[in-house]
C-alpha positions as CSV (number, residue, x, y, z in Angstrom):
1,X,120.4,90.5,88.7
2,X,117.7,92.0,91.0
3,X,117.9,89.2,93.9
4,X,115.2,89.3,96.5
5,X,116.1,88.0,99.7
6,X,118.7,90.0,102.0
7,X,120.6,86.8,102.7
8,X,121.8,86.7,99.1
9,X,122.4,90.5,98.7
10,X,124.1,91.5,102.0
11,X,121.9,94.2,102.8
12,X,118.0,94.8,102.9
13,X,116.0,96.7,100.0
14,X,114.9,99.6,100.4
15,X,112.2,100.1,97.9
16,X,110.0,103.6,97.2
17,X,106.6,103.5,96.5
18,X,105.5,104.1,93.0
19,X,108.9,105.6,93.4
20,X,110.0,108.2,96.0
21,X,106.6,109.5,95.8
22,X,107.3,111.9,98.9
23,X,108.9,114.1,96.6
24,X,108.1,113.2,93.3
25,X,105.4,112.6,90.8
26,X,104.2,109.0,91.3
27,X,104.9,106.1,88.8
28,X,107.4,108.7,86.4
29,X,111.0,108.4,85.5
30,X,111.8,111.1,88.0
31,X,110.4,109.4,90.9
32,X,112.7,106.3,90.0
33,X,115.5,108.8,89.4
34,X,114.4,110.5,93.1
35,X,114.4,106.7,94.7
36,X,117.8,106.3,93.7
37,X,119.2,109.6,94.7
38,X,117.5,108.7,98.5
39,X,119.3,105.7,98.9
40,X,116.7,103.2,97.6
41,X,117.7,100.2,95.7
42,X,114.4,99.4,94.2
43,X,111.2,101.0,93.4
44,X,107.2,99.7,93.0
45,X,105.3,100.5,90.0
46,X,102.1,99.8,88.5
47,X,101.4,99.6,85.3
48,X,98.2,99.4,83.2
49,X,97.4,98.8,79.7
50,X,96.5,100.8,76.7
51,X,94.0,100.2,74.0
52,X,97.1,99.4,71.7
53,X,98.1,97.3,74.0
54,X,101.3,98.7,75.4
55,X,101.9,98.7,79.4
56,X,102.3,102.0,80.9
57,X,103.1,103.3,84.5
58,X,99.9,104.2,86.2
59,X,97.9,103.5,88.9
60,X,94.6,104.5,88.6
61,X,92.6,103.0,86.1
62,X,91.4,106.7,84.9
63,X,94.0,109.3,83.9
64,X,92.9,112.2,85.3
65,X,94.3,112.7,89.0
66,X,97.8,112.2,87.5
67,X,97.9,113.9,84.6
68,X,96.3,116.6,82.4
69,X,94.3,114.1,80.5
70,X,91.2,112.6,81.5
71,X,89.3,109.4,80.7
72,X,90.2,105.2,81.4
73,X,93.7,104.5,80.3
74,X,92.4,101.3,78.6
75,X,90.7,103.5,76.1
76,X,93.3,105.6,75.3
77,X,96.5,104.8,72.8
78,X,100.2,105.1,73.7
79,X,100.5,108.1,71.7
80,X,97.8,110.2,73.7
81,X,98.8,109.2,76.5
82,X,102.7,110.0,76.1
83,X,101.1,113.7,75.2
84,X,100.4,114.3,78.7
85,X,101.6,116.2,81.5
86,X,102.6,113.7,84.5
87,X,104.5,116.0,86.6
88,X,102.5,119.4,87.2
89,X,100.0,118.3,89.4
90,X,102.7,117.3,91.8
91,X,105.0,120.3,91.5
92,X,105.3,122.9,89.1
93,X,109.1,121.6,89.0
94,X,108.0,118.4,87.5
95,X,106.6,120.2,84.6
96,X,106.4,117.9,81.3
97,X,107.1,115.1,82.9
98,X,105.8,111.8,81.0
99,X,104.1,108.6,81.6
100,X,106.5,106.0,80.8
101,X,106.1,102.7,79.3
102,X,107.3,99.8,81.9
103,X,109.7,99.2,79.2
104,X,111.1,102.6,79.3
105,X,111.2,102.3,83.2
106,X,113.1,98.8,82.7
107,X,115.5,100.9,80.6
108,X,115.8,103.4,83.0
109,X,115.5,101.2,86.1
110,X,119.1,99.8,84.3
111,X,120.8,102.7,83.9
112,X,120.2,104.1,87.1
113,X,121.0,100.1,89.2
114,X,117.2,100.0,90.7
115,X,114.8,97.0,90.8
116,X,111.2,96.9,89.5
117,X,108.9,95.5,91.8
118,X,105.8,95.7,89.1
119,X,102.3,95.9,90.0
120,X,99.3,94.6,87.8
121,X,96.5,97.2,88.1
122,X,94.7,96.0,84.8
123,X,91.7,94.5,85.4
124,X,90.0,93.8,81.9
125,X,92.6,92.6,79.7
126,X,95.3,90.4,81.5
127,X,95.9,88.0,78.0
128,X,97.2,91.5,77.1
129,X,99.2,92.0,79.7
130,X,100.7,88.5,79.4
131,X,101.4,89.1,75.9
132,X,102.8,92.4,76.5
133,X,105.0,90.7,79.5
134,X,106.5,87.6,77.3
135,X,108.2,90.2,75.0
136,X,109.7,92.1,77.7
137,X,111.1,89.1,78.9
138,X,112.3,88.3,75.9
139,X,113.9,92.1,74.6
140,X,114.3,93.9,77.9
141,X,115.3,91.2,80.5
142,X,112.4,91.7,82.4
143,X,113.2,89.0,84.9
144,X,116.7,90.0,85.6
145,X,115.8,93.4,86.3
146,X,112.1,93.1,87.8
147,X,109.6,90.7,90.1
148,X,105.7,90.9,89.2
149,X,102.9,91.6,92.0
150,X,99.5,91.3,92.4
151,X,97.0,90.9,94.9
152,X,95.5,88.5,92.4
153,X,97.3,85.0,93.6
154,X,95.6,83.3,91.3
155,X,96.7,85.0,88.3
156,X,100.0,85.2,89.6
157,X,100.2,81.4,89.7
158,X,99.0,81.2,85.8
159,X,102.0,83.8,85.0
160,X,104.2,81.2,86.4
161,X,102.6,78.7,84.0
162,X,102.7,80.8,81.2
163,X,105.8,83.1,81.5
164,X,109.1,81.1,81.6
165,X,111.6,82.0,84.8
166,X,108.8,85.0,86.0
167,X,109.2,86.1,89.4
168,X,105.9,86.9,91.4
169,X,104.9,88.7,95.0
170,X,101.6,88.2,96.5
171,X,100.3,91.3,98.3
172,X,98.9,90.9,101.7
173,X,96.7,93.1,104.0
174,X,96.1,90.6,106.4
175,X,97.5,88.3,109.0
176,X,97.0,84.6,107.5
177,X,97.1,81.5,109.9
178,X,99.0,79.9,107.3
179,X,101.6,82.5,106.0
180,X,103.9,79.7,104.4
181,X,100.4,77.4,103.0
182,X,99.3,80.9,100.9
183,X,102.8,81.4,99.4
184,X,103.4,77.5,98.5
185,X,100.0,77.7,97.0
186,X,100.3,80.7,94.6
187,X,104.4,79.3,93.8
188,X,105.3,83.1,95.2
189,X,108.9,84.1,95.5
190,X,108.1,87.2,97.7
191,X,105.1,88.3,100.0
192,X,104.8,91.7,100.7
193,X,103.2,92.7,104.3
194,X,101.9,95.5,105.6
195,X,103.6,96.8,108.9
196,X,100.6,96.4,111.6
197,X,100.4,92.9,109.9
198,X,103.4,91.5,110.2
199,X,105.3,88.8,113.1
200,X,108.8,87.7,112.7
201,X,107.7,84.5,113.0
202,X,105.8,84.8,109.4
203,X,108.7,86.1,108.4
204,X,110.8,82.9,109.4
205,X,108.1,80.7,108.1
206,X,108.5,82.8,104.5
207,X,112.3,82.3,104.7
208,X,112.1,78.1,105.5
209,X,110.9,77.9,102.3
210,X,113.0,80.5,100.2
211,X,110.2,83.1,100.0
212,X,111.2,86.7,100.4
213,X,109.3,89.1,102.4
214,X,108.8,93.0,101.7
215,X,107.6,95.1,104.7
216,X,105.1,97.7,103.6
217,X,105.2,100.9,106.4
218,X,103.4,104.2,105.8
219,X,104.8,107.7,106.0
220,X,107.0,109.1,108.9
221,X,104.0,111.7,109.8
222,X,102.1,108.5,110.4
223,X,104.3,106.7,113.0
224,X,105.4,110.3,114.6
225,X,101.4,111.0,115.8
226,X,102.1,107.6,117.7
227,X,105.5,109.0,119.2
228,X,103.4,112.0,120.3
229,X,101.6,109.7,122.5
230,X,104.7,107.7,123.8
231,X,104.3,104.5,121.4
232,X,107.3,103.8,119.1
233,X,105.6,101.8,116.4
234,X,109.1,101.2,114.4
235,X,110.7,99.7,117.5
236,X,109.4,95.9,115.8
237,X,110.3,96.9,112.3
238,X,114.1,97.7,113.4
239,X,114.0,94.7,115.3
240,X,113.1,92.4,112.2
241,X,115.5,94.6,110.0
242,X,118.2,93.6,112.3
243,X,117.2,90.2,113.1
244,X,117.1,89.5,109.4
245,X,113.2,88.5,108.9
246,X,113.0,91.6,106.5
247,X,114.5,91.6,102.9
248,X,112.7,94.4,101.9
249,X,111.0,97.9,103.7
250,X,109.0,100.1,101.3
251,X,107.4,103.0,101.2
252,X,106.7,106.9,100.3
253,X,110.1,108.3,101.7
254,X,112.8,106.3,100.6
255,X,115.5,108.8,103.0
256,X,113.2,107.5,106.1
257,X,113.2,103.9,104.8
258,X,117.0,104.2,104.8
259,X,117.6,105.4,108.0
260,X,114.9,102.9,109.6
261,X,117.3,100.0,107.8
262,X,120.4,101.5,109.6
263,X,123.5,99.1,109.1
264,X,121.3,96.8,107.3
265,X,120.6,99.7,104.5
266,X,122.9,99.2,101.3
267,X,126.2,100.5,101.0
């Protein structure tokens, strides 16, 4: 079971960013592969779906800055879309690398002990995605293995409606007055904040009522221009790791996430 909060577990989550996507080709098997190898204990995905209906890891709407192909994913069928090269624009390494389906990547995500944190990029079609979700829940254990996020609160809250024991995250890029009033409204399990947005006391609000929270940082290159200049802008974030505010860091660079979490890191 892929449990949330860091009280449960023992340790916090490290999570990579459409997979390790430092070194890896975003949103593939081999960036989930890559996460795990770092360290990580749970990757973000997005998915989108296909004009046959059929969710597949991507996060643009169009498919050509991540593959060879070119056009909207939403007109294009599973099978000519699992024709194309995912990996080569990364790295010539990465060669013939596929998009997979989310429920290859649940597969996968299984074999390899990482959770899914699963983000809705389709825009047009979500009774398909709904659809599509009901019968992974039903063949591939979708809620043991995964959580669903959005920045869509509203839909989110209809999933839980329609989708029996689904798990759901509300992305954030703002500081609410009300942290605690947004999660209760949507029924979220998790929030995920980004860094600059963040206070521990959010964070303790989130936890009163059993709501998980997933720290969002950028890259190390990002926080090392601001340690050029004498700031230390992951002084809070260890803080909150340590103080137990955080269940979850994510990022890029799943080996920098690790270190950041320290003792706190998984085992």
């Amino acid at each position: 079971m892929f449990r949330l909060l860091a009280a449960e577990n023992g340790f916090v989550h490290v999570c990579g960013h459409r997979g390790n996507s430092i070194a890896s080709p975003e949103n593939t098997l081999a960036a989930l592969t890559s996460t795990a190898k770092a360290g990580g204990t749970s990757a973000e995905i997005d998915v989108m779906l296909t004009s046959d209906g059929e969710l597949v890891l991507m996060h643009d709407d169009v498919l050509d800055r991540t593959t060879d192909g070119t056009g909207l994913v939403s007109n294009a069928r599973l099978a000519d879309i699992a024709r194309l090269d995912a990996g080569s624009w990364f790295g010539a390494e990465f060669a013939g690398e596929r998009v997979p389906t989310l429920a290859e990547a649940l597969d996968h995500a299984r074999r390899i002990g990482l959770g899914l944190v699963v983000e809705v990029k389709e825009a047009w079609n979500l009774d398909g995605v709904v659809d599509r979700l009901a019968d992974l829940i039903a063949s591939n254990g979708f809620n043991e293995r995964a959580i669903l996020i959005s920045f869509d609160h509203a839909f989110l809250k209809s999933l839980k409606e329609r989708l029996a024991g689904i798990r759901t995250e509300g992305i954030v890029h703002a500081r609410h007055a009300d942290i605690g009033g947004v999660a209760r409204a949507a029924e979220l399990d998790s929030v995920s904040i980004e860094h600059l947005m963040f206070r521990p006391e959010d964070g303790e609000a989130l936890h009163a009522d059993g709501v998980a929270v997933r720290l969002h940082l950028q890259r190390p290159a990002y926080y090392a221009r601001y340690a050029d200049a004498g700031v230390d802008l992951l002084a809070g974030p260890r803080q909150w790791i340590a103080g137990g505010v955080v269940d979850t860091v994510s990022g890029d660079d799943v080996a920098f996430l690790r270190d950041l979490a320290g003792d706190r890191a998984p085992a």
